[in-house]
N, C-alpha and C positions, 0 to 999 in steps of 0.2 A: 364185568360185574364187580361193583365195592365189595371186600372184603368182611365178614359179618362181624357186626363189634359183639363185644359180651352185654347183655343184658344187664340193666343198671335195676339194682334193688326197686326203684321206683315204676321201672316197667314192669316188673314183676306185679307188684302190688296193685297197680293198675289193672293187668290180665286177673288175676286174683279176685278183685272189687267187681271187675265187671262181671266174670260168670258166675260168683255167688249172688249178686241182684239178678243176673239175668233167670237163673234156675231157682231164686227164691217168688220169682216174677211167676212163671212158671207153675211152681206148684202150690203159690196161693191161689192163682185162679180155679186150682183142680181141687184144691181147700174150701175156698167158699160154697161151691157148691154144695157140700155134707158142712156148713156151719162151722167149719173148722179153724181157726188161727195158726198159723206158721210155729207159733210159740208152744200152741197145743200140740199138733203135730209133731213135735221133737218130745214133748212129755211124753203124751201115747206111745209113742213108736219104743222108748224107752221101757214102761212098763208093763206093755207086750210080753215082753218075756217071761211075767207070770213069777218072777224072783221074789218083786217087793225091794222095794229101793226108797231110803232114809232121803230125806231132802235136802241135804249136802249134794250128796252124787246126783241130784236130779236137776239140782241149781247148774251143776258143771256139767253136766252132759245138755241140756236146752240153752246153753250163753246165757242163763239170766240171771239177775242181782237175785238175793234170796226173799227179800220184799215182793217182789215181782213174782216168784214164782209161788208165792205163798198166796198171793192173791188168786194165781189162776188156777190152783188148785184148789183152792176154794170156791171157784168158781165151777170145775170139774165135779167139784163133789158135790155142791148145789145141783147137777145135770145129771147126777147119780153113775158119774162115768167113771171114777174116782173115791175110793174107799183110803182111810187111814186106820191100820192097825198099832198097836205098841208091839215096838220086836222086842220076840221072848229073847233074845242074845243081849240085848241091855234095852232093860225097860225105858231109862230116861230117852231112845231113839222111837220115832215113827217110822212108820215104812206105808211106802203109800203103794196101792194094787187098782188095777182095773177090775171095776165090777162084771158081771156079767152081760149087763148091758153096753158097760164100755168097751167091752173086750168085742161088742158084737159092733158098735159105730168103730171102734179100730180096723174092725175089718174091712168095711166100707170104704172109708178113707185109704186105707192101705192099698186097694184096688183103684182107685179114683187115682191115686198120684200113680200107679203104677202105669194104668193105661194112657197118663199123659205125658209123663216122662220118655225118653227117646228113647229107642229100641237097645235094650243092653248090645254088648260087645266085645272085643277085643280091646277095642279103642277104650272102652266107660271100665275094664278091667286095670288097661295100663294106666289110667289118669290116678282111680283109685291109690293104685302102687305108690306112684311118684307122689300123689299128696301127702299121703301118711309118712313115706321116708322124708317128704319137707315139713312137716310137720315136726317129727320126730329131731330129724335135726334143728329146726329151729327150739323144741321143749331140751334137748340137751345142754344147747348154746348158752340158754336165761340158767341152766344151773351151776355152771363156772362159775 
């Protein structure tokens, strides 16, 4: 048996590429069904939590330009899924909230990806781990 080489950055990012298309594969098809965009599904799932989140942090938390996400919030709020308030903490900020109806298609979708996504685990536990600490090491790296 050859002796195992070290993984070259390139394999890396290769493994990397293929299972976020493959699980973004995945849970658009379990998207479409409830109407949903992959893009929207990270907004939602975001303002779930009922907080209210400025559109800076909504840009960075969904990967999208701030053009982009302005548009699909707009397009969220045109579907009445999607409300903008002014934060009382400094008025020049919005904070954007799921309405009541959105908060009820969140739930929808939230169930739709759950039932098609693979059976949580030990294994979907440890992957978790190991991403965030590569993650982490790599967001420390870029601040040297």
């Amino acid at each position: 048996m050859p002796p195992s080489s070290p993984r070259r950055p390139h394999d890396l990012m290769q493994l990397l590429t293929r299972a976020e298309r493959l699980a973004a594969r995945r849970l658009q098809s379990a998207l479409e069904d409830e109407g949903c965009s992959l893009d929207a599904w990270r907004v939602l799932a975001l303002l779930s939590d009922g907080a209210g989140h400025h559109m800076t942090a909504i840009a960075e938390a969904a990967f999208l330009p701030p053009p982009t996400l302005t548009k699909l919030v707009d397009h969220l709020v045109d579907q009445n899924l999607v409300h903008r308030r002014v934060d009382p903490l400094d008025r020049r900020r919005i904070l954007a909230h799921l309405t009541p109806r959105g908060q009820d298609h969140w739930r929808r979708v939230d169930r739709a990806v759950r039932a098609a996504w693979p059976a949580e685990g030990d294994d979907e536990e440890l992957l978790g781990a190991l991403l965030g600490r590569f993650a982490e090491t790599l967001d420390e790296s870029t601040r040297v």
